[in-house]
N, C-alpha and C positions, 0 to 999 in steps of 0.2 A: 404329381397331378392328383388333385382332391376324385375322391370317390363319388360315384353318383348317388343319388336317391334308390337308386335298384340295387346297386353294389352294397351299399350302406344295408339292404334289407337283406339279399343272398349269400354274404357272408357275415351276419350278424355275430353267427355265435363261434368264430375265430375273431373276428372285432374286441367282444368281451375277455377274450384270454388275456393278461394282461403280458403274455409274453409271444405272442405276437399281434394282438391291437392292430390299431392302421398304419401303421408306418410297414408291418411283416406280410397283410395283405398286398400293400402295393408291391412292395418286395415281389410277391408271386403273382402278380399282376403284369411286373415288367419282367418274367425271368423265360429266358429260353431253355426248354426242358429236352433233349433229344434220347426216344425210346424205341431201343433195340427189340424186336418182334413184338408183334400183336397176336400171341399166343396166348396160353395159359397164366403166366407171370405177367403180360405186357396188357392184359384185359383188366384187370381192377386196376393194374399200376394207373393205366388211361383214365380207369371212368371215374379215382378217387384225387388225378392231379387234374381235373378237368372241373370237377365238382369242387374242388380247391380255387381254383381263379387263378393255375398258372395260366398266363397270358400268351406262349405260345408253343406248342405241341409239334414235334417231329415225330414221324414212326418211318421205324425201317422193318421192311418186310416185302417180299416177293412173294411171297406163297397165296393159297387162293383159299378161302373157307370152305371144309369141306364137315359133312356132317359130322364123322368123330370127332372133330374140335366143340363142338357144342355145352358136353358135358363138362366142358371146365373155362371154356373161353369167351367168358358172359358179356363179353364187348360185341360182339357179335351174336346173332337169330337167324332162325332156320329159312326167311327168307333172304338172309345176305349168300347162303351156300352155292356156290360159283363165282362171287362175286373176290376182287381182290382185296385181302382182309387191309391194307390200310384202306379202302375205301370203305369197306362198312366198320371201321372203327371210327374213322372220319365221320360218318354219317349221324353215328350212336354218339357222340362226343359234341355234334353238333345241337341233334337236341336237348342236351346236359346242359350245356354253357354259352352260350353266343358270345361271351366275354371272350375263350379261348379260340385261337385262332391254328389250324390246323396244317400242317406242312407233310405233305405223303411222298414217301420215298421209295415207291415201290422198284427198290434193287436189291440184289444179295450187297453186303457190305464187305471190301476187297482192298488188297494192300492200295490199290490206285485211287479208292476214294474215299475212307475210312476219316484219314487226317483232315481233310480238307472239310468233308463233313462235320464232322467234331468239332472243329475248331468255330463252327457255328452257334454253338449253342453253349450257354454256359454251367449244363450237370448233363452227364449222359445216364439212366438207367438200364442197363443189362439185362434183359429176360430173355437171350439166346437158347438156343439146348443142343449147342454143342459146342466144343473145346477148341477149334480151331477159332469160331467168332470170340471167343472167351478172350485167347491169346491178342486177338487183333486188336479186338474194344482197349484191353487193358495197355498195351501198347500205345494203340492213336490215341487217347484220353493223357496220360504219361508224355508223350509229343508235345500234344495242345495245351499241357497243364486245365484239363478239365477234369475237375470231380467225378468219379464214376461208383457209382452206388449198382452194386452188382448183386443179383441173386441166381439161387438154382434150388431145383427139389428133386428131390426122388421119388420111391414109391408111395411113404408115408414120413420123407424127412423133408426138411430146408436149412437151407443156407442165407445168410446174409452178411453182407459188410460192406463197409464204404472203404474207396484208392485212393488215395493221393502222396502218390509216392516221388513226385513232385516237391513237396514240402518235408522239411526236416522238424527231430523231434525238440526237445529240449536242448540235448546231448550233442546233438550235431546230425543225429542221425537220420537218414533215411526213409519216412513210411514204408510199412508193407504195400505192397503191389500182389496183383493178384498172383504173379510170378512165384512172391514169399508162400505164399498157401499152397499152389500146383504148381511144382516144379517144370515138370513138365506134362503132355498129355498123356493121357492109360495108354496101352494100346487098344488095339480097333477092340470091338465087341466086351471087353473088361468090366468096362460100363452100360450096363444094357438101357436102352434110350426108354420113351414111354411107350413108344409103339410096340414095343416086346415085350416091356415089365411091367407098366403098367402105370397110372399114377391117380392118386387120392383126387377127384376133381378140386375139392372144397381146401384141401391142401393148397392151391394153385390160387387162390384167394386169400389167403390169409399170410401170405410170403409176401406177394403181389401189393397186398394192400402194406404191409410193414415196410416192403420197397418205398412206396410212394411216402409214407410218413417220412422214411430215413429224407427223402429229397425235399420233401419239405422243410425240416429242422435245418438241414444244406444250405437254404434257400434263403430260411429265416433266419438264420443263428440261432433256432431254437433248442437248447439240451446238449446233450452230449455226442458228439459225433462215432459214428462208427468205427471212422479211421482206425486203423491199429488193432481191432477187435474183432471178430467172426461169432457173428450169433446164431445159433444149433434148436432148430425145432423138431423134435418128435410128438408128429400126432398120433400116433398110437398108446403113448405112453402120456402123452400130455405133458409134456415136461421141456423146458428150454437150456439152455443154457449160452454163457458169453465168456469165450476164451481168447486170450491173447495170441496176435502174431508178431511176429518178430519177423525185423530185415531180413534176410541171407547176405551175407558180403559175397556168396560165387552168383546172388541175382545176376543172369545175364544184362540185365537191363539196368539196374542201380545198383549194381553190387560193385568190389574193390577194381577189377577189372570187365567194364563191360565188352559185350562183345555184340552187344542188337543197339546199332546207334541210328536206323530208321525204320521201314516198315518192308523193306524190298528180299526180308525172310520171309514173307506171307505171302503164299497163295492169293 
């Protein structure tokens, strides 16, 4: 489908890149995007694939805006606090883009609905903040064979890398899954959450918005994929770095003998 006269003006200057042009626009014009919490991560991921011209937008999220989200959850303002955060992300995404069309999920995401969700959309991004939705996402994504471009932060770090462990290497082999990186989960308190430790707001934007690039390049065949990679920010230090992951052949899940052949391990 040819672009309009207003498409042609609001996404101009992705038009001129000559690697992704109009053919990489429509690309994200026709692509279903499904994004895990409207948090701290899921607030730029939103308002910079929204300002992009993907064409259609899921969130999952149950929770409600409450005013300490504020400091870092720029998809939402202080008069959406009560309101339930896919709706006023919905609402903030609405006056971004009228291009983008918005699909609200407000439920916890659960071994019974995960898959079947998933399998709706064609990239999921990750802005969870916690290990058991971690485990689930990367599972049902791994199921559906959908992309999943996953991140997380800490106080003053992040994380990023794209799944698809689904797809083999040259070699024969396997991608990593998020499985290859966390073995398994900490246990309880090991990891102290933001609510106890604390987190960098402006950190939470700049993973967020790197999220959203990675799905884009995804989207577009633009650059080099994350897959196989985990990229390491410290804002303290200022300083990044990109290390390689590798299979595990004991992956429960891709490895030589699996032993997670659906999702009916998940809570």
């Amino acid at each position: 489908m040819a672009l309009t006269d207003d498409q042609l003006e609001r996404y101009a200057r992705h038009i001129v890149l000559k690697e992704i042009g109009g053919p990489g626009q429509q690309k994200l014009l026709a692509a279903k995007v499904l994004v895990i919490g409207a948090g701290g991560l899921g607030s730029p991921l939103l308002l910079y694939l929204a300002a992009a011209g993907v064409g259609t937008l899921g969130i999952v999220d149950d929770d409600i805006v409450s005013l300490s989200n504020l400091q870092r959850q720029v998809v939402h303002d202080t008069q959406a606090v009560g309101e339930p955060k896919v709706e006023s992300a919905a609402a903030t995404i609405g006056r971004i883009n009228p291009d983008t069309r918005v699909i609200t999920h407000q439920t916890r995401l659960t071994a019974t609905n995960a898959q079947d969700l998933i399998s709706q959309y064609d990239i999921v991004a990750d802005g969870c903040d916690n290990f058991p939705t971690r485990f689930l996402v990367n599972d049902a994504c791994y199921f559906a064979r959908v992309p999943l471009v996953s991140a997380a932060v800490g106080r003053f770090d992040g994380q990023l890398s794209t799944f698809k462990g689904y797809e083999r290497d040259e070699h024969g082999v396997p991608l990593p899954t998020y499985r290859d990186f966390v073995p398994s989960a900490p246990a309880d308190g090991l990891v102290p959450t933001c609510e106890t430790a604390g987190v960098l707001g402006a950190l939470t934007g700049v993973m967020g918005s790197m999220q959203a690039l990675e799905v884009i390049k995804e989207l577009t065949g633009t650059g080099t994929s994350l897959a196989g990679r985990l990229f390491i920010y410290d804002a303290l230090d200022a300083r990044a770095r990109t290390i390689t992951l590798r299979h595990d052949p004991a992956n429960p899940l891709t490895g030589t003998n699996p032993t997670i052949t659906d999702l009916s391990g998940h809570a």
